[in-house]
C-alpha positions in Angstrom: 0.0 0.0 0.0 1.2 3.5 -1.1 2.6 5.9 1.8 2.2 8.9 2.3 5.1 11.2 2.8 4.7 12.7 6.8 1.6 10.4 7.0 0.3 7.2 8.5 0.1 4.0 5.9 -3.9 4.3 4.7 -3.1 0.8 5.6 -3.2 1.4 8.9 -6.7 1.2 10.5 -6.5 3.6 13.2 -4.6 6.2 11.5 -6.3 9.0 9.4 -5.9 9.2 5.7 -3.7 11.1 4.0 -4.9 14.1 1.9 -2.5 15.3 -0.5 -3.8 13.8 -3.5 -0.8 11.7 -4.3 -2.1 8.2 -5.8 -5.1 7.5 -4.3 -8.2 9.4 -4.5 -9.9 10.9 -1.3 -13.1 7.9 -2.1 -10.2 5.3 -2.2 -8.3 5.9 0.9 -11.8 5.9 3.1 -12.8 2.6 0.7 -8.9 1.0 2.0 -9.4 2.0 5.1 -12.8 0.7 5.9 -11.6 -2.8 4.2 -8.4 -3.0 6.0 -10.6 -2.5 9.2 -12.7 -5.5 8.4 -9.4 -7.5 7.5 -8.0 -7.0 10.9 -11.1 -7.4 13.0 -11.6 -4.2 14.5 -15.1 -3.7 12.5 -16.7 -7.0 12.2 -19.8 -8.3 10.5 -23.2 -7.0 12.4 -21.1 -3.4 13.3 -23.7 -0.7 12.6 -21.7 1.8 10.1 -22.3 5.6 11.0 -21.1 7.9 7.7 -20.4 10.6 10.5 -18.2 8.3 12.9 -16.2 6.8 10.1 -15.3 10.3 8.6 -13.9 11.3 11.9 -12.2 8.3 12.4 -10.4 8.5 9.1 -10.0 12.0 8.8 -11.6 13.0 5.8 -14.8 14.4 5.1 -18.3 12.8 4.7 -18.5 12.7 0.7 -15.7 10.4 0.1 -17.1 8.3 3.0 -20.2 7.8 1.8 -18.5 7.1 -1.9 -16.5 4.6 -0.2 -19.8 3.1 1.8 -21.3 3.0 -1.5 -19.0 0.9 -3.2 -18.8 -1.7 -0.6 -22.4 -2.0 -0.5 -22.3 -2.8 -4.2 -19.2 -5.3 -3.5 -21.6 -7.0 -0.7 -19.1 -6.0 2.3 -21.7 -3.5 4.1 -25.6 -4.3 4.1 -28.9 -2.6 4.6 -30.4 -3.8 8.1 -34.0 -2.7 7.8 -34.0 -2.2 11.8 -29.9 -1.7 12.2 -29.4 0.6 9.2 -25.9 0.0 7.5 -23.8 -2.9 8.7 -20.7 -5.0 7.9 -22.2 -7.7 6.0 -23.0 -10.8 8.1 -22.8 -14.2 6.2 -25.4 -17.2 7.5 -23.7 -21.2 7.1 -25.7 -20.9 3.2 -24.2 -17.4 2.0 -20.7 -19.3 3.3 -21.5 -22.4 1.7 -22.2 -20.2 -1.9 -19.2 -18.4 -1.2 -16.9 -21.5 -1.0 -18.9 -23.6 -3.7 -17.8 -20.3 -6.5 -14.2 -20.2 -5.1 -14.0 -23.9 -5.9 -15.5 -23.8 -9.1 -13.5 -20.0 -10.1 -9.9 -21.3 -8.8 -10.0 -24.6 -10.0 -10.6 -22.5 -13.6 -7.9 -20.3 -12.6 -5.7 -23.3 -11.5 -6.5 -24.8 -15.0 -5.4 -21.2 -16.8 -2.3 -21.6 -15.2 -1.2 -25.0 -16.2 -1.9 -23.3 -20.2 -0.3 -19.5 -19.3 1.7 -19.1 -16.1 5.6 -18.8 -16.9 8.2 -21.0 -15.3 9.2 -17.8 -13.4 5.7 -17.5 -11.9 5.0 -21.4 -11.2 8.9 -20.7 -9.4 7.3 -18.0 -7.4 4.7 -20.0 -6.4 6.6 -22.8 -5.3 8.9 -20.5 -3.3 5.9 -18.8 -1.6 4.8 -22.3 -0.8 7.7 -23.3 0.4 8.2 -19.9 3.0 4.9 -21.2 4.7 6.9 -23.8 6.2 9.1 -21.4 8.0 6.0 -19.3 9.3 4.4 -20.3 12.6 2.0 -16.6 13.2 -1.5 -17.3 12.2 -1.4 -13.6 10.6 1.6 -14.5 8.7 0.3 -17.8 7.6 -3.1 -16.3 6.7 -0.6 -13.3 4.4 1.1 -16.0 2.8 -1.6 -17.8 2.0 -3.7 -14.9 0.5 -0.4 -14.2 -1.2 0.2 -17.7 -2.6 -3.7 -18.0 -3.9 -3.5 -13.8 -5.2 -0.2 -15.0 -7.4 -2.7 -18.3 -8.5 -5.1 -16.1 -9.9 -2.4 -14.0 -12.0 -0.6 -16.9 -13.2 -4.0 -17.5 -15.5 -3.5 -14.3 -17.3 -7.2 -13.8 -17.2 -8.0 -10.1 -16.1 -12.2 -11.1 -15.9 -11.6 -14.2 -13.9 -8.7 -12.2 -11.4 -11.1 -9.4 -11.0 -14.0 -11.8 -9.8 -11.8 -13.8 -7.8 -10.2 -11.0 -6.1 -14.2 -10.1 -4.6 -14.7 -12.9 -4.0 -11.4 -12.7 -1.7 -12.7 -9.7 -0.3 -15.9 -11.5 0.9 -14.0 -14.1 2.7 -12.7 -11.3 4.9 -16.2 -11.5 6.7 -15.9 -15.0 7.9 -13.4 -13.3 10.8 -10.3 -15.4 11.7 -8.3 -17.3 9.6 -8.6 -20.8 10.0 -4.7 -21.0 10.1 -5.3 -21.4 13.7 -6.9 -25.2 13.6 -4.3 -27.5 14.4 -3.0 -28.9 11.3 -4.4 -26.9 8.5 -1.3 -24.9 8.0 0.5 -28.3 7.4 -2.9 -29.8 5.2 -2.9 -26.6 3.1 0.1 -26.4 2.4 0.7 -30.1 1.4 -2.7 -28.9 -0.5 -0.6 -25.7 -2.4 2.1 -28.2 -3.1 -0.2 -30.3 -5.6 -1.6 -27.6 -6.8 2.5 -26.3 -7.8 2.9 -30.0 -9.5 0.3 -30.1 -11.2 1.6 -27.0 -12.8 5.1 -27.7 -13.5 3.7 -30.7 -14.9 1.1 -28.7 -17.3 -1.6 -30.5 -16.4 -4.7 -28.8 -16.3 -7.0 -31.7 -15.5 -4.8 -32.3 -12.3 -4.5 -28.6 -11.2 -8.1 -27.7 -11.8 -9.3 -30.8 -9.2 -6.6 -30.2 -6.8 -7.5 -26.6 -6.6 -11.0 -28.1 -6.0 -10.5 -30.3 -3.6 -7.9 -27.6 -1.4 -11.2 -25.3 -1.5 -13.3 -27.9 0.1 -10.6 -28.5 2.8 -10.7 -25.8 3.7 -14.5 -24.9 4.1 -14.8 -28.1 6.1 -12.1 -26.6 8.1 -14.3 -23.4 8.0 -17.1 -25.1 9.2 -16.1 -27.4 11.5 -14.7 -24.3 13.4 -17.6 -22.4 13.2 -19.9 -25.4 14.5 -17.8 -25.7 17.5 -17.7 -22.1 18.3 -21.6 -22.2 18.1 -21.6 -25.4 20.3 -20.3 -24.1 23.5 
């Protein structure tokens, strides 16, 4: 993320956003901010969104705000609560099943995109990202690398329609709250996961990395779920 010079990173959620007008517009900065909020937890899904709060809390003025509210509300990240008024975007077990059912389906196309497209260099890259996990034991660094390793997936395809969708897609998964790096031994499953999925690439098979990408999305929604059925349990 750009920085400002003199400023805070707009990266930074409790920091106010720069206004110079170097590289990002006013609308963008309050749109990054409000997402990188979400990412970290510090708004989570059912928080009621007041236009007037967030503008003071980022330091900019109530237009670009509500441009910024605006956008995510067409992206599916903030919702109309008939009684609540605008909240982060709450997902029930179906709207989580639907999310996971088009990541499998839209990375297993990427993942076959890549066997046809990706360069050695970028197959490399993956392999090496892949690799690092092993090395990381942080669930926030886990859950980096992993959006890293999957964000270089969808670029190896060299499809800007299918990166585009995928990349919302990634944004919505933001709203399912903590990664689920944290269940002991799905750092070491996914990455054994990622590792087929590299193979199948090197290999150019795009039969074998379009069902291994399939199968390392229902992993880890099983993972997902089992998680969030225990939470509910206690």
């Amino acid at each position: 993320m750009r920085q400002t010079r003199g400023a805070a990173p707009v990266n930074d959620p409790s920091a106010p956003a720069s206004s110079d007008g170097r590289g990002q517009t006013r609308a963008e900065q309050a749109y990054q901010h409000i997402v990188n909020a979400i990412r970290v937890g510090s708004l989570t899904p059912g928080t009621r969104i007041r236009e007037a709060e967030l503008s003071e809390r980022i330091g900019l003025s109530r237009t670009p705000v509500r441009e910024a509210l605006s956008r995510l509300l067409a992206e599916g990240l903030v919702a109309n609560d008939p009684a609540r008024g605008m909240v982060i975007t709450e997902l029930d077990h179906g709207m989580m099943s639907e999310l996971y059912e088009m990541r499998s389906v839209l990375e297993g196309a990427a993942a076959r995109m890549a066997a046809r497209h990706a360069s050695e260099t970028e197959i490399a890259f993956l392999r090496t990202i892949n690799e690092r996990d092993a090395q990381l034991t942080e669930p926030s660094a886990l859950a980096r690398n992993n959006r890293l390793f999957h964000a270089t997936l969808y670029r190896c395809a060299h499809n800007r329609y299918l990166v585009n969708t995928l990349n919302m897609l990634q944004a919505s998964m933001m709203l399912l709250g903590r990664t689920t790096r944290v269940i002991p031994g799905r750092p070491e499953a996914a990455r054994r996961e990622h590792g087929l999925i590299v193979e199948a690439l090197e290999c150019r098979d795009g039969d074998a990395a379009e069902a291994h990408a399939q199968a390392h999305i229902r992993q880890a929604y099983a993972a997902r779920l089992e998680a969030m059925l225990t939470q509910e349990s206690r």
